[in-house]
N, CA and C atoms as an extended XYZ file, in Angstrom:
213
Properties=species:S:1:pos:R:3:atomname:S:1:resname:S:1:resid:I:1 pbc="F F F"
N       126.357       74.596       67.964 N   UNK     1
C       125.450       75.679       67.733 CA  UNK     1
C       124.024       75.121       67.701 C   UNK     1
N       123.096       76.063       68.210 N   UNK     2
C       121.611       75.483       67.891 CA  UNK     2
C       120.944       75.362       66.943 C   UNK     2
N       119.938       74.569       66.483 N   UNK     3
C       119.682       74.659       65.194 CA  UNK     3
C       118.635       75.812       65.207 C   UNK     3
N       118.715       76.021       63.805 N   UNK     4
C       117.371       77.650       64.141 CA  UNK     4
C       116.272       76.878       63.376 C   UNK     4
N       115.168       77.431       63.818 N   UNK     5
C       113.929       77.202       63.729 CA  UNK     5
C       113.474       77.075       62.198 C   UNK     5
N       112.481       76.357       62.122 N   UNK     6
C       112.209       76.455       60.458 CA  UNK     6
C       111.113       77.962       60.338 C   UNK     6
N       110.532       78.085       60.771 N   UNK     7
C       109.717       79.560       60.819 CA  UNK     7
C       109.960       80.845       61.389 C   UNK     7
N       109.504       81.780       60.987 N   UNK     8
C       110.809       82.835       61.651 CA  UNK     8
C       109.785       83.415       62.693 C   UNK     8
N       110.583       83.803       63.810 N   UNK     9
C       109.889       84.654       65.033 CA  UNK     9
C       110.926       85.411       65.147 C   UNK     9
N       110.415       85.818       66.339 N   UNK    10
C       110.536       86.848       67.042 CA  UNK    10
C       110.724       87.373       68.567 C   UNK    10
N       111.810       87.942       69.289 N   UNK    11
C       111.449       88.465       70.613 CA  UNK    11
C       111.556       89.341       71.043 C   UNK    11
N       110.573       90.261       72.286 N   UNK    12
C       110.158       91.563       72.324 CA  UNK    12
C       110.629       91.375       73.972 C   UNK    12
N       111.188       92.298       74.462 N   UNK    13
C       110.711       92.777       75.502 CA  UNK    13
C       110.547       93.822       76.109 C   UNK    13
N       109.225       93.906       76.969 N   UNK    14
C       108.874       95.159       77.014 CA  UNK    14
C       108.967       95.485       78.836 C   UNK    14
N       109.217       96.611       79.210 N   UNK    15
C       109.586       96.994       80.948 CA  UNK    15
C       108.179       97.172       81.481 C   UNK    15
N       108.478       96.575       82.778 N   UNK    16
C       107.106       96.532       83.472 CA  UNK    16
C       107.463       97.765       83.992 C   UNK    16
N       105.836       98.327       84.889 N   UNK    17
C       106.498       99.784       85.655 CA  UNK    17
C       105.037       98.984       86.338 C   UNK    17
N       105.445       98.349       87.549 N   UNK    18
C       104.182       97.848       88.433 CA  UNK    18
C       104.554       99.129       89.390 C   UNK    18
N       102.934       99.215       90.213 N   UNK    19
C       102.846       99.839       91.264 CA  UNK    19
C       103.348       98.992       92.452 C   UNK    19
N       103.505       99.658       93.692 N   UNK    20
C       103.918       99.538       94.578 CA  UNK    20
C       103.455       97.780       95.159 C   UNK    20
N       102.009       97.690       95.003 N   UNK    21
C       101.032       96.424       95.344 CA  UNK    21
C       101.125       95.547       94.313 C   UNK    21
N       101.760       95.622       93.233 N   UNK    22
C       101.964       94.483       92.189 CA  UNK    22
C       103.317       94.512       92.193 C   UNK    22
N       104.267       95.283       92.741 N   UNK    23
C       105.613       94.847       92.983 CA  UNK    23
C       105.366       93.510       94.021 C   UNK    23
N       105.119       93.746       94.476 N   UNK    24
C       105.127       93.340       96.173 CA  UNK    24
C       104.443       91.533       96.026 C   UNK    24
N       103.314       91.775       95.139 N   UNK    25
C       102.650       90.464       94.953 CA  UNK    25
C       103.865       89.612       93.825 C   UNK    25
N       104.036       90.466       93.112 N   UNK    26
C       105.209       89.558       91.549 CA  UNK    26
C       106.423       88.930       92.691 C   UNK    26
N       106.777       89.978       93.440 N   UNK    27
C       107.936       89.178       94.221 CA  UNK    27
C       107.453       87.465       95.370 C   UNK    27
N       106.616       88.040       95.751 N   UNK    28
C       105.809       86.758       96.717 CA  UNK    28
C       105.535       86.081       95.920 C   UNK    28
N       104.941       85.834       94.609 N   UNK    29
C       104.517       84.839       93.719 CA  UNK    29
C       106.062       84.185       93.417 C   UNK    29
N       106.873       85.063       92.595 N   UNK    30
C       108.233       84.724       92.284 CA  UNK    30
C       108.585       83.659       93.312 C   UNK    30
N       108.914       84.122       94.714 N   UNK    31
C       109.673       83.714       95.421 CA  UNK    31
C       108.853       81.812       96.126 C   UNK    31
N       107.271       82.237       95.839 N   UNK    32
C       106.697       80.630       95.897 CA  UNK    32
C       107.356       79.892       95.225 C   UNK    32
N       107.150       80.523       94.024 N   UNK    33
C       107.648       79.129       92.968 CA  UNK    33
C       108.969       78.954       93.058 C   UNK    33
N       109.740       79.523       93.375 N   UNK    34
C       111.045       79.335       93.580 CA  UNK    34
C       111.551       78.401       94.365 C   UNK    34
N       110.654       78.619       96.109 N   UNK    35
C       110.569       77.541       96.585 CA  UNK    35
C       109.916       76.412       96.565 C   UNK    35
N       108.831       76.360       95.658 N   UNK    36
C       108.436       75.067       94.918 CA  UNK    36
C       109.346       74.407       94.175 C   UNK    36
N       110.327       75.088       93.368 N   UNK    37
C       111.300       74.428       92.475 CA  UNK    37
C       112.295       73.688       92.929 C   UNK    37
N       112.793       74.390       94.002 N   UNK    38
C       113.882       74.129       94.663 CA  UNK    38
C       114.026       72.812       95.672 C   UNK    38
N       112.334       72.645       95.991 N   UNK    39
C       111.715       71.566       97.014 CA  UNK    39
C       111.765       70.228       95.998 C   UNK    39
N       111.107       70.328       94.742 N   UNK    40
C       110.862       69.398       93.831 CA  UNK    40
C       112.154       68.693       93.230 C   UNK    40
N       113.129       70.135       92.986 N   UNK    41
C       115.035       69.723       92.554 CA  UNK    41
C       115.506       68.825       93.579 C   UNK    41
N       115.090       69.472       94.587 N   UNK    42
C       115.840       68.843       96.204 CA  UNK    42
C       115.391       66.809       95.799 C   UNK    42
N       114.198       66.742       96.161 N   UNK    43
C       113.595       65.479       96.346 CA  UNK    43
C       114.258       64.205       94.707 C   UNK    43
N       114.238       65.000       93.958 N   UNK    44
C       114.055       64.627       92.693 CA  UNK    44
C       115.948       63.719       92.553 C   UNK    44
N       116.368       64.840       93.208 N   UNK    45
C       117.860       64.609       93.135 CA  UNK    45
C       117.828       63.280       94.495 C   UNK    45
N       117.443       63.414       95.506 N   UNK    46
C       117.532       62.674       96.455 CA  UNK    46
C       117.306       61.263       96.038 C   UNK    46
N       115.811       61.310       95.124 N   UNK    47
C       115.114       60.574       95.019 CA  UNK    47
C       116.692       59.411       93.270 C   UNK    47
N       117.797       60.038       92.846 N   UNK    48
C       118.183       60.136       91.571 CA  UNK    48
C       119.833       59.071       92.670 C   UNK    48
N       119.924       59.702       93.526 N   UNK    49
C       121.089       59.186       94.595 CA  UNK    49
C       120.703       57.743       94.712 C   UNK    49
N       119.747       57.419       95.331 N   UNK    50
C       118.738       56.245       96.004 CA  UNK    50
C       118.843       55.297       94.375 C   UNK    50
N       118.533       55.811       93.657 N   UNK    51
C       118.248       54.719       92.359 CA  UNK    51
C       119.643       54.199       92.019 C   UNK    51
N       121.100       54.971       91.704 N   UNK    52
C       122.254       55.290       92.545 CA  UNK    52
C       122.943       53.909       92.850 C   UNK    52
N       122.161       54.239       93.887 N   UNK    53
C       122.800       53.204       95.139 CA  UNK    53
C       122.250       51.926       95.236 C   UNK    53
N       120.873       51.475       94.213 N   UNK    54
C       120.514       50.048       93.923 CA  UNK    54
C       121.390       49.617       93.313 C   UNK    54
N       121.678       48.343       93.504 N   UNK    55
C       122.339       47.306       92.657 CA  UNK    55
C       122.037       46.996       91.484 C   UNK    55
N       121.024       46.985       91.255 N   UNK    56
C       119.931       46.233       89.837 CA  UNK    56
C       120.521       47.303       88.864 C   UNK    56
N       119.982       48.581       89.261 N   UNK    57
C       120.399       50.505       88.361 CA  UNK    57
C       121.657       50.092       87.377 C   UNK    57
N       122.835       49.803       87.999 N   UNK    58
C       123.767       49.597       86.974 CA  UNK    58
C       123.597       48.716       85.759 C   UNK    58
N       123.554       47.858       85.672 N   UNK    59
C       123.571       46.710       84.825 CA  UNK    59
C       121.747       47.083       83.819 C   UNK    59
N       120.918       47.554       84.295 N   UNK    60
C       119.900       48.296       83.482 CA  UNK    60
C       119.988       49.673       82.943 C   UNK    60
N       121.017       50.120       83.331 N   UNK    61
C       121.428       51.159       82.747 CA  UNK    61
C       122.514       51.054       81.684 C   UNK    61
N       123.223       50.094       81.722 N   UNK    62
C       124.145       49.930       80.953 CA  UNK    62
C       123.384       49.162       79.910 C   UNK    62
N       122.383       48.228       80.146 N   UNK    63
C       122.248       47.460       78.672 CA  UNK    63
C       121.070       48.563       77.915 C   UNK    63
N       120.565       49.468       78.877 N   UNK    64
C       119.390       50.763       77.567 CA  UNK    64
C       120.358       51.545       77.346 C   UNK    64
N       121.488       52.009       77.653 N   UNK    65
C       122.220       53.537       77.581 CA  UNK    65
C       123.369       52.691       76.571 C   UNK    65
N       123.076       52.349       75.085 N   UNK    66
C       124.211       51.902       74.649 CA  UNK    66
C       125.155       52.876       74.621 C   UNK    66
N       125.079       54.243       74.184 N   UNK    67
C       126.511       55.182       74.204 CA  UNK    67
C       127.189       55.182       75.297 C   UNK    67
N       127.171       54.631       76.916 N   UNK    68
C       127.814       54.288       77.789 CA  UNK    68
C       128.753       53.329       78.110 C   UNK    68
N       127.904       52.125       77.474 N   UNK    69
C       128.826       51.081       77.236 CA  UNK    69
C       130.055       51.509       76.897 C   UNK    69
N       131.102       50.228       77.721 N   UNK    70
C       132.562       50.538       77.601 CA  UNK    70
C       133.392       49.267       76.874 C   UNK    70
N       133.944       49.318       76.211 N   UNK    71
C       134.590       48.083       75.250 CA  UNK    71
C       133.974       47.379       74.267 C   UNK    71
């Protein structure tokens, strides 16, 4: 379970009712960043394979990641 917050809030939400020309822009904005995200996930992961596939990666990963260690 999560821990809850020490101060208390709150969340609201309220319905948009955009016109026709702020539909239209929220979706094109939406859909940039989306493909910004997706470009950055893409590379990031590519870039996560490659580290991966060095030799050195294991053996530095194993002596910082003590909860991995095995025996």
């Amino acid at each position: 379970m999560a821990k809850r917050a020490k101060t208390s809030s709150f969340v609201t939400e309220v319905e948009l009712n955009p016109t026709g020309r702020q539909a239209k822009k929220m979706r094109s904005r939406f859909e940039a960043a989306h493909q910004v995200y997706d470009a950055c996930l893409g590379e990031t992961l590519r870039r996560m394979d490659l580290v991966r596939q060095s030799p050195k990666w294991r053996p530095q990963f194993l002596q910082y990641s003590p909860c991995w260690r095995t025996g």
